[in-house]
C-alpha positions as CSV (number, residue, x, y, z in Angstrom):
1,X,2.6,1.9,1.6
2,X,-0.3,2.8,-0.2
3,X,-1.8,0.9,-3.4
4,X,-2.8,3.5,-5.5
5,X,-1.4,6.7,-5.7
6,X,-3.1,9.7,-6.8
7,X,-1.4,12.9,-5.9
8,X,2.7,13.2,-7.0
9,X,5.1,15.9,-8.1
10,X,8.3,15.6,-10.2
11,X,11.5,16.9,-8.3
12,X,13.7,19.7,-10.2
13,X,16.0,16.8,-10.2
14,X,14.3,14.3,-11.3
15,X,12.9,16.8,-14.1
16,X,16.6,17.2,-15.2
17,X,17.2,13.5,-14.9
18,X,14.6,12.9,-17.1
19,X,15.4,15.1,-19.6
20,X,18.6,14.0,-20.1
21,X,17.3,9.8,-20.3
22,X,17.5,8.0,-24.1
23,X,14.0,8.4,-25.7
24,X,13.3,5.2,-25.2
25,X,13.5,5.3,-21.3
26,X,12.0,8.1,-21.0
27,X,9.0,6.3,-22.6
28,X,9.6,3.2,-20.5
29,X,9.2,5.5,-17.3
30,X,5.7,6.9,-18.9
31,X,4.8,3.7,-19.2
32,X,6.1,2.4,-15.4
33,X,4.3,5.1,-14.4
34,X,1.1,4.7,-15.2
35,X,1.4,0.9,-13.8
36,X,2.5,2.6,-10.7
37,X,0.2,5.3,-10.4
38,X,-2.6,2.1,-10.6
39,X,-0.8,-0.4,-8.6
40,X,2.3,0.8,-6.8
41,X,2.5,-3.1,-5.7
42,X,3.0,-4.3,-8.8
43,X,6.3,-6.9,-9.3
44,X,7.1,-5.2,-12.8
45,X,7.9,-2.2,-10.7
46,X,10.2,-4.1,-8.1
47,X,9.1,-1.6,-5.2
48,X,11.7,-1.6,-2.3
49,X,12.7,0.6,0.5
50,X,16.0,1.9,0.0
51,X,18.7,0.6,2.3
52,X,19.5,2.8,5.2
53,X,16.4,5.2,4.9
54,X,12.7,5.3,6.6
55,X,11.1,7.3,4.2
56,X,13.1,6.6,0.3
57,X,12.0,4.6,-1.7
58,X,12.9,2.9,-5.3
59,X,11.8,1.1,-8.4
60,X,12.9,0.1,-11.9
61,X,12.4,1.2,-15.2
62,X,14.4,-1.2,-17.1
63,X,17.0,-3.3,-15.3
64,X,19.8,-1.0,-15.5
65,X,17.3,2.2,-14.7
66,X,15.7,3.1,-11.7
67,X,13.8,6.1,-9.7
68,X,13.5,7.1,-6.6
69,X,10.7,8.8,-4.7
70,X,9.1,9.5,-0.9
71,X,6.2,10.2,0.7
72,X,5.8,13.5,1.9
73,X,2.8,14.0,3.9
74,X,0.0,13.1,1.0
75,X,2.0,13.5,-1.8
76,X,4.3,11.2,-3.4
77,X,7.3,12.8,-4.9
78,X,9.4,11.1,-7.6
79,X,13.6,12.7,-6.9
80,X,15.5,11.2,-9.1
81,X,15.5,8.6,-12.0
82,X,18.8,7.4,-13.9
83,X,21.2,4.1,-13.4
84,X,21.7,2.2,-10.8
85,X,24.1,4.9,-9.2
86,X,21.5,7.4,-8.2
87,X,20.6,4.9,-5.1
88,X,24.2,6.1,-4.0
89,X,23.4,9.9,-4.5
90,X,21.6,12.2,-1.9
């Protein structure tokens, strides 16, 4: 996985998802992301693979929120963000 990431995209879903977040995490992901987007390694983020996939990942906002991206080719791209449930989601 890579340490820095510096291409990305935001899935329709996700840009949904986001919309529809409490103020306050949606300002807890701007701030997750730019910690990700300079070290996608860091333990704030708690990076891991998700169970069952190659290529999904996902990573916390807050404990109870979470967001879940892939790499496709050179770009990362972020598909959903919400509670714990999304892992269980498509």
């Amino acid at each position: 996985m890579a340490k820095k990431v510096t291409v990305y995209q935001f899935s329709k879903r996700f840009k949904k998802e986001y919309n529809n977040l409490p103020k306050e995490i949606q300002k807890a992901f701007d701030q997750k992301l730019q910690l990700f987007l300079k070290d996608i390694s860091h333990p704030s983020l708690r990076i891991k693979r998700i169970q069952g996939t190659k290529n999904r990942w996902e990573g916390s906002v807050t404990m109870k929120y979470r967001f879940t991206f892939e790499f496709s080719e050179n770009t990362l791209i972020f598909r959903a963000i919400g509670t714990h449930g999304i892992l269980n989601q498509k």
